[in-house]
N, C-alpha and C positions, 0 to 999 in steps of 0.2 A: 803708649809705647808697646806693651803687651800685644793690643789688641792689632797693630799692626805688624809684629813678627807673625802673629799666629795665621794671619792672614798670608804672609808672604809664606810658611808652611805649609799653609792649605794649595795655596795657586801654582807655587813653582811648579812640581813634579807638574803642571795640568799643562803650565806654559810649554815645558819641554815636550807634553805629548802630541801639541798642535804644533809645535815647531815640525818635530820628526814628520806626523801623519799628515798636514796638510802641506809643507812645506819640502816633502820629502824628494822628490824630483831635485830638485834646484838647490838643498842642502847637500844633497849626498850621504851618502854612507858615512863618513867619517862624519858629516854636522850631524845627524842624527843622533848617533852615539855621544857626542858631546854635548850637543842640549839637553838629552835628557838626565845624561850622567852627571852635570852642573846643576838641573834643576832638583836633583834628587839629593845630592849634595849638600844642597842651601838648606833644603828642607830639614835634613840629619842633622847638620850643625847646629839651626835652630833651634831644634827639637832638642837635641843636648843640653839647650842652654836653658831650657823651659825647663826640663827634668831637673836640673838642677839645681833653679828654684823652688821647686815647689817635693822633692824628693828631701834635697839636703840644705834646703834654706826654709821647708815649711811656709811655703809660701801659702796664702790659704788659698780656698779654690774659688777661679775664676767664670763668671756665668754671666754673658752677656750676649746681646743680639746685633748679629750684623747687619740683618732689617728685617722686617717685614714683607714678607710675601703676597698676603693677603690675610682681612679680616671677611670672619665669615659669622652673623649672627651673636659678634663680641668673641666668637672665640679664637686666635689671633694663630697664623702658621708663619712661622720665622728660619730664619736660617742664624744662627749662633751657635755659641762656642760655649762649654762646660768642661773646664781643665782643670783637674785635681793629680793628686800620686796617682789614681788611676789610668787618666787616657794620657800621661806626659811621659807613665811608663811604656804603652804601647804604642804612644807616635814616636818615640826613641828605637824601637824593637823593629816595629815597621817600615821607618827610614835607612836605618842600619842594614837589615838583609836587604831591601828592595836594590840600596847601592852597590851593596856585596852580590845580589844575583844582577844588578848592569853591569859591572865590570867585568863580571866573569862571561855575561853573554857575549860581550867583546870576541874573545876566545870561539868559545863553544859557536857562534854562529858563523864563524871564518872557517870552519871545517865542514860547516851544515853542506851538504849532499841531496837532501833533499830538493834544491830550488834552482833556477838559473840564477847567478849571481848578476845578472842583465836587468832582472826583475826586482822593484823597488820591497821586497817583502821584507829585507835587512831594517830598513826605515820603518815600516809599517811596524814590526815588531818590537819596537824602539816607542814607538806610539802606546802598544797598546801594554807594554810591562810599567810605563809611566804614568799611565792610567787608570791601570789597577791599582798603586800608590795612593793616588789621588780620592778614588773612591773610598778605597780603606782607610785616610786620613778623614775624610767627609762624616765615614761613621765615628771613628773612635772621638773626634773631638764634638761630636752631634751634643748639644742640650736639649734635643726636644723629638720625638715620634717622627717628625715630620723628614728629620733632616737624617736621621736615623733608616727611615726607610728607603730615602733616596740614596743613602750610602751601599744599602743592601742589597738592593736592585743594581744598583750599577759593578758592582762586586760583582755580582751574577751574571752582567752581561757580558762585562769582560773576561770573565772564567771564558762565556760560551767563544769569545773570539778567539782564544788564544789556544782551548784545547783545538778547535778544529784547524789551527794555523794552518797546518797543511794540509789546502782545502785540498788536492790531488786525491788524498788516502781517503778510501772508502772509510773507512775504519774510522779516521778520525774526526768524521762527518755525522758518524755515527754516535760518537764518542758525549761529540757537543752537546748535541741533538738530545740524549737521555741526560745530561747534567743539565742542560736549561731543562726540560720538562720534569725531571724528577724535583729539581728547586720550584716550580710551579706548585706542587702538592703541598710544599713545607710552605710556601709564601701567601696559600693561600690562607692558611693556617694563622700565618705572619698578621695579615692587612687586618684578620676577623677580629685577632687580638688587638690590635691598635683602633678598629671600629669600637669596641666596646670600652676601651681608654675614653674615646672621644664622646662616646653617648655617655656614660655616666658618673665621669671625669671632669668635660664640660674643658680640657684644654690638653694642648700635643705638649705639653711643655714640662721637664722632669722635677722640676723644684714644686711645681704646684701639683704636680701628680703624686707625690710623695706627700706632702703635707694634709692630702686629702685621704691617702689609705687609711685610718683606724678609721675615721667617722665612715666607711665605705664596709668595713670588713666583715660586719655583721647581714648585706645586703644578700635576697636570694632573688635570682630568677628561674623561668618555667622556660627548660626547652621544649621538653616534653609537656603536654597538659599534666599536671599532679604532681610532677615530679620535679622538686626543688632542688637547685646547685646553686653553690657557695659562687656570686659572681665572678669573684677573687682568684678566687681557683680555676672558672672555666679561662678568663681574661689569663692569666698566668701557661695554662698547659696549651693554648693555641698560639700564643707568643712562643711557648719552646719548642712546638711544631715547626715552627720557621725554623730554630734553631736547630732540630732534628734536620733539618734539610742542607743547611749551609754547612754546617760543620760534622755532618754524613754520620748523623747515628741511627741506628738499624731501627726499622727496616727503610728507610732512605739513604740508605750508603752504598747505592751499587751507583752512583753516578763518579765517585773517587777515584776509583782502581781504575775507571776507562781513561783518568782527566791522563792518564800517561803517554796517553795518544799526543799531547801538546810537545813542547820541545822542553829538552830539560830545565833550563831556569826558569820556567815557567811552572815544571811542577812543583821545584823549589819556592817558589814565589806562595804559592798555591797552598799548599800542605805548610809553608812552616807563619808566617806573617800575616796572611792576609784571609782568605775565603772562610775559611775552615776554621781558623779562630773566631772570625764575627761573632759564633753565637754562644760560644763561652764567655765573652767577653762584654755579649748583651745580658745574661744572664747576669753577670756580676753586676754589670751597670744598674741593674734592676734588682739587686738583695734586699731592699726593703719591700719591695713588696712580696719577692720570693718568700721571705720568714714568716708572711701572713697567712703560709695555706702548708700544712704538714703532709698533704694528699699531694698538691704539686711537685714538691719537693721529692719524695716516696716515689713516685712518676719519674721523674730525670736520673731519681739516683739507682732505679731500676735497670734504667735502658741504658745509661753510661754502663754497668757492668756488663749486662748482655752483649755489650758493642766491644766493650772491651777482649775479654774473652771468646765469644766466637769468632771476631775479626782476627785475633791474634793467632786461631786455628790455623786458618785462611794462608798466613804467612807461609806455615810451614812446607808448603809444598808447591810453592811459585820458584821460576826459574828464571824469568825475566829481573833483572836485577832492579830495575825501577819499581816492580809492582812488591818485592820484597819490601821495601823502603815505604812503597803506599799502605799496604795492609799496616806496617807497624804505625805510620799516622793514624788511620782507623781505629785501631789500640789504642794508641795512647789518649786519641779524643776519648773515646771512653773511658781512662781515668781521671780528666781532666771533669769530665759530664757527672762520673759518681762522686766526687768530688764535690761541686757544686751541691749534688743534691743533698751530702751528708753538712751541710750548711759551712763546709770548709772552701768558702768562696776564696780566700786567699791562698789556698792549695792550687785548689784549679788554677787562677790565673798564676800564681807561681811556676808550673808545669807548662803555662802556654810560655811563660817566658823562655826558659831554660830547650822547652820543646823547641821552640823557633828557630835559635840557635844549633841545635846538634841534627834536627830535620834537617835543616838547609845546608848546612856539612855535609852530612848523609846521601844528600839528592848531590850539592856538587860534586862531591868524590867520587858517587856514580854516573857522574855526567862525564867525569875527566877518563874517569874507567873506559865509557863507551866511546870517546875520542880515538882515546892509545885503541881500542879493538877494531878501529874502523864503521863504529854504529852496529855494533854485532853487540846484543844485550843479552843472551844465554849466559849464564852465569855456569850451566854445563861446558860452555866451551872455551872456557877462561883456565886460572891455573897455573900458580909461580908466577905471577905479576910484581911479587913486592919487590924484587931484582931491577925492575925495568922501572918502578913509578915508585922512590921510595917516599916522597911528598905526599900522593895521594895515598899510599900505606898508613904513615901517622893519622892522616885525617880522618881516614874511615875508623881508623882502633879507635881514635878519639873521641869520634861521634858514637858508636859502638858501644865504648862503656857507659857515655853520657846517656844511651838509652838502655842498656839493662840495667843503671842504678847500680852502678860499680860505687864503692864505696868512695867520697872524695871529690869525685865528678858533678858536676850538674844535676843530674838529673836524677843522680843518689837523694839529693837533699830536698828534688818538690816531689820523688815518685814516694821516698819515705813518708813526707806529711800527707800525703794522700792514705798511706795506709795506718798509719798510725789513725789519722783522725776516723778516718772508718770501722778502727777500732774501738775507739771512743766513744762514735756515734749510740744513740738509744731509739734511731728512727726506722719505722717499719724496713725492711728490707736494707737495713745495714749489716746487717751479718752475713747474709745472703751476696750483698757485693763484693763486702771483704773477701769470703772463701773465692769467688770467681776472679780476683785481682790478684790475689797473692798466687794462686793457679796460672794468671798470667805473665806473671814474674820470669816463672821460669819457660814459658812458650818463649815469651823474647828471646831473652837470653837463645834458648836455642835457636831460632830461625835467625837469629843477628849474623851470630858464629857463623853458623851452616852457612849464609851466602861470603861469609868476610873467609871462612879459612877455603871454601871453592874458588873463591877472585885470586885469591893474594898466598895461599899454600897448597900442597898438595901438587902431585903430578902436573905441567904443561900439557896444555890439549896440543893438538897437531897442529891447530891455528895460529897460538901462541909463537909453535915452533916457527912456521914457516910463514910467518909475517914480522916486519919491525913494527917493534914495541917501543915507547918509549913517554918521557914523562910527557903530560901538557906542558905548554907554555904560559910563562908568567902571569899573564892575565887570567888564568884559570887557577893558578897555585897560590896565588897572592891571596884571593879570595877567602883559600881554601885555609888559607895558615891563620888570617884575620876570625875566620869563624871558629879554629879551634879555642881560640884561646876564652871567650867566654863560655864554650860549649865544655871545657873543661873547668875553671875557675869559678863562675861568676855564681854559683850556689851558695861558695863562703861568706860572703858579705850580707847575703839576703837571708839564712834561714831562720835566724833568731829572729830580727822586723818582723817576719812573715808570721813566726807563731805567735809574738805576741800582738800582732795585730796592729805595730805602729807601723808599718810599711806604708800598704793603703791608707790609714789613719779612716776619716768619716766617710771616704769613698765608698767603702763596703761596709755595711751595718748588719751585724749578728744580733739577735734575741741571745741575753745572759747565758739562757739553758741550753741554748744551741749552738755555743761556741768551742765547739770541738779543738779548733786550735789551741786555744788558750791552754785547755784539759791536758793536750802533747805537751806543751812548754813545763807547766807544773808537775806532771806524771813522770816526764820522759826526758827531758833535755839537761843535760850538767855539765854542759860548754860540750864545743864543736870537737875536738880532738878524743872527747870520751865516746859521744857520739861514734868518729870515726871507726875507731878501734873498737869499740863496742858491739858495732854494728858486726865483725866479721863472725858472731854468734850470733845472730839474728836470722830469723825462718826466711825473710825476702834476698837477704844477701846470698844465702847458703843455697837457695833456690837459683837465684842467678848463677850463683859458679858451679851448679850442678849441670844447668844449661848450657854452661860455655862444654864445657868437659865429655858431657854427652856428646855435644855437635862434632867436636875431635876425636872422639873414638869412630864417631858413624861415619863420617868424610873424612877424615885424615888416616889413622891406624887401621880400621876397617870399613873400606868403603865401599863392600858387598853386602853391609845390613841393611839401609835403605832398601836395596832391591827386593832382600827378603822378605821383610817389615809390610814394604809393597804387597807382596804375593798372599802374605796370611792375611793381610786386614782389606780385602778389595774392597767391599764395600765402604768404609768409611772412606777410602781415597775417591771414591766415587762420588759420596757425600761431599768431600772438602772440594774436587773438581768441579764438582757444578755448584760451590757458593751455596750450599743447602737450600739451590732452588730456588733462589730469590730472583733471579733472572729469568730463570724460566714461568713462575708465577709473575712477574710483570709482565712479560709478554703477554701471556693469554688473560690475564684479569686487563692490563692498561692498553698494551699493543692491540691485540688484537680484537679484546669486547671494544675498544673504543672505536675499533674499525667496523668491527661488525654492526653498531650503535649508530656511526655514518652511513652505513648503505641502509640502513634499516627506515633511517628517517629521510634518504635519499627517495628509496622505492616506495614507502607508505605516505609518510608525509609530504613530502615535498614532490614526486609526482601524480603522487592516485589522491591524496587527498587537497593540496594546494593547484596545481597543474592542472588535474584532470578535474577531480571534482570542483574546485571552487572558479578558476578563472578560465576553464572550458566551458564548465556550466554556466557560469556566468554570461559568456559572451554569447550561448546560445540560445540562452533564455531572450537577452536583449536582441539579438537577432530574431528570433520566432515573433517575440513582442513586436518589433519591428514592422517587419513583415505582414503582421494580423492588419497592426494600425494602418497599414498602406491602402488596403483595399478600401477602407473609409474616403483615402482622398481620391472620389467621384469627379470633383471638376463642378457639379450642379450645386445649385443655389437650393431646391427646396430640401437637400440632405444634409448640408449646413445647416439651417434652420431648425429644419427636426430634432438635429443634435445639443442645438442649443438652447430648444425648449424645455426637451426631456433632461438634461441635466438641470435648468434652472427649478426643474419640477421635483425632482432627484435632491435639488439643496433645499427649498423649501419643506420635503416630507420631512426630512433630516432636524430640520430647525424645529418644524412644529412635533415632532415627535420626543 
């Protein structure tokens, strides 16, 4: 019975994306939308009912194969299914916005501007948002490397289809173009790590991959001649290289802020449920072997703060209303990333949960924003909006406090455990994260503000004035109301499970000494309401509403500081302008040595030395040879002869010699 809901979760979203994409002429626009919004549907409801089992009926975990692939030398590659509190929480997470960003596409693409409405792109895009479902269902219920990596890849390819949807824009061709190739560098990372599972693993499959870590942990290899690494360790940091790549922590995170080029529920799709979570979510999948290497760990919980923190810079000074909203996913993956590494795997996935929910708020509010504007995304020329759209006003404040960790909210309760437990932590470069997280406390906070009281308070720009304004339509607010309400609630229920660690239950396995959660529960927790209230003397809270308050004195009360602010600190605006360079150093290190590396091996190798040298020479040689040997055929009989004497005389020295 199990084994075939789980399957009809997996295939529906798939059946509706071949409905829409292959079938999309002769369905139309309205069957599009409904197959896939029915397929995606089934999947939710299922998926409900799974969680349910196994979240609050304890059901134990489920790990079975739906066949066989292939065997290869006894070691067997399979397509099955491993369902515990952990993947029956994120196919519940995953189904839920994917339905909430179709429903709302409904809307938001009946205003789209960009396309002929003649042209089947309404369906095609119906296709590829139920696709992206399907692949991210494919990984999170994966039991095995195998099925794991086809989940990842195809995450990835459909990112690439969807950010460049509108293939028209240069821009957004562009856009694709650095997300697929910058995920190439993390994936390469990805396969090396799943190569070295396979070699001295001896199987893709996670139940026996686990049972084999201690007897593995003490192994070294030579990459270098002399120079020995902990296998464990190297297999672990090229696996999170993938995950540096999908879920964009620095320096692989310039491929995010472009995916904006795609259409809005797509970047909702994108940043809160599916891409970008992957490799949090592999990381957790993967805690027992994580706990076996303190240098791997040391590594992720490095680059989650650096990601967090200078990404959150970044924010501060975007004016595009969607790329506000990306930088803060940038952020927040990096506290989700130091997270993980301070062994608070249930933080992190905590934070993806609650993250999903108030991202995807955040991106639809600002999708419903750039409806009511006419597709005008300056957030300079916005302004007394909450008068005209007071539905998408709640949502945004909503999502807003859910992300600076307003006391109460969502996102108060998994950004808390992140920093509590990094408080806790005893591992190299835990102190070092901690100060770069709580310093990003209050960046959110302000960059939130700064775009929410520019949209929604403060002066009307002239656009406002002399254009109607007014709210979205249902299909875009229905959405928007459904996702407040766990993007504001749904931390109550979860933060106790999560610290004592029955949530996940055996899904994620901490080492005793490494169990930073547990340490918050014991140290720090004396029920939710003390918490509460407690919290409004606490350094992270005080930090956030120091942020909201600034951002209202600099844009509301006086909003000729920015300008000034600008004038004395040119340089760092400089700095934050160009992304500290990281674009401009991939062009010339990726872009263009990789060009220059093609004409290189164009003009040396491949014409002067394959071309010229090998198969010109070549053909000349045998031509000359040719040529020589022609003058031999004489026509007469005693020059034949002679030839065949002196060679038989020529084999005979040979022999007798």
């Amino acid at each position: 019975m199990l084994h075939t809901i789980l399957t009809v979760i997996l295939l529906a979203p798939l059946l509706g994306a071949m409905i829409a994409g292959l079938l999309g002429r002769q369905v139309g626009r309205s069957g599009a939308h409904f197959a896939t919004i029915i397929g995606v549907a089934i999947s939710m409801v299922l998926s409900a009912y799974v969680f349910y089992l196994f979240v609050f009926e304890n059901a134990e975990a489920y790990n079975a194969s739906l066949y066989t692939w292939m065997v290869s030398d006894g070691i067997k590659f399979e397509i099955g299914f491993l369902i515990d509190k952990l993947s029956a929480t994120m196919m519940l997470v995953v189904t839920f916005v994917s339905l909430m960003v179709h429903i709302y596409t409904v809307g938001y693409m009946d205003h789209d501007e960009d396309y002929d409405h003649n042209d089947p792109y309404y369906q095609r895009f119906f296709s590829y948002i139920s696709l992206f479902t399907f692949s991210m269902l494919s990984l999170v219920m994966a039991n095995n490397f195998l099925q794991l990596f086809f989940g990842w890849e195809a995450v990835g390819l459909v990112s690439y289809l969807l950010i460049g949807f509108y293939m028209k824009r240069e821009s957004a061709i562009q856009a694709n173009l650095k997300a697929f190739l910058v995920n190439r560098v993390g994936d390469l990372g990805f396969i090396l790590g799943i190569a070295v599972v396979f070699v001295y693993f001896n199987t893709m499959d996670y139940k026996e991959f686990f049972a084999q870590l201690s007897s593995q942990r003490d192994v070294m290899i030579e990459i270098i001649p002399g120079v020995e690494w902990s296998m464990i360790t190297m297999m672990l940091v090229l696996l999170f290289i993938g995950a540096m790549g999908k879920s964009a922590q620095m320096p692989l995170h310039v491929w995010l802020p472009e995916s904006m080029e795609g259409p809005t529920p797509i970047s909702a799709l994108i940043h809160a449920a599916t891409m970008v979570t992957a490799g949090i979510f592999m990381v957790a999948r993967l805690s027992p072997a994580f706990e076996m290497s303190e240098a791997a760990l040391s590594f992720v919980l490095i680059i989650g703060a650096l990601t967090a923190f200078m990404m959150g810079l970044l924010g501060l000074i975007q004016n595009d209303i969607k790329r506000v909203v990306a930088y803060s996913t940038l952020s927040q993956l990096g506290y989700m990333t130091a997270a993980l590494g301070a062994s608070a795997y249930a933080a992190g996935m905590f934070h993806v949960l609650t993250h999903a929910f108030f991202k995807a708020l955040l991106f639809l509010a600002a999708g419903s924003v750039i409806i009511a504007m006419h597709h005008k995304q300056d957030i300079r020329d916005m302004g007394g909006l909450k008068k005209y759209m007071p539905i998408t006003y709640v949502a945004m404040l909503v999502g807003s406090l859910a992300l600076i960790g307003f006391p109460g909210f969502s996102g108060f309760f998994s950004k808390d455990s992140i920093l509590l437990s990094l408080d806790e932590s005893q591992r190299f470069g835990s102190t070092f994260a901690y100060v770069l997280l709580m310093a990003g406390v209050f960046i959110t906070a302000f960059y939130s503000f700064r775009m929410f009281f520019l949209v929604f308070h403060g002066q009307e720009s002239h656009y406002v004035k002399t254009h109607k304004i007014k709210e979205s339509p249902w299909v875009v607010t229905v959405p928007l109301i459904l996702l407040a309400i766990p993007a504001a609630f749904m931390g109550i229920p979860m933060f106790e499970p999560m610290l004592t660690g029955a949530y996940f239950g055996e899904a994620i396995q901490v080492l005793p000494q490494n169990d930073t959660m547990l340490a918050v529960y014991n140290n720090y927790y004396q029920g939710l309401l003390h918490l509460v209230v407690s919290s409004f003397m606490t350094l992270p809270v005080i930090l956030a509403l120091s942020g909201v308050l600034i951002a209202w004195i600099m844009y509301i009360k006086r909003p000729d500081l920015p300008g000034k602010l600008k004038t004395m600190c040119p340089r760092g605006f400089y700095v934050l302008d160009n992304a500290y360079g990281f674009d401009r150093l991939n062009e010339i290190v990726f872009v263009d040595g990789t060009r220059k590396l093609g004409h290189f091996f164009t003009r040396v190798v491949d014409i002067k030395l394959i071309d010229t040298g090998m198969v010109t020479n070549t053909f000349m040689a045998v031509s000359n040879a040719a040529h020589t040997l022609r003058q031999a055929q004489t026509g007469l009989m005693y020059h034949y002869a002679f030839v065949m004497i002196f060679g038989l005389l020529v084999m005979l020295v040979w022999v007798l010699w």
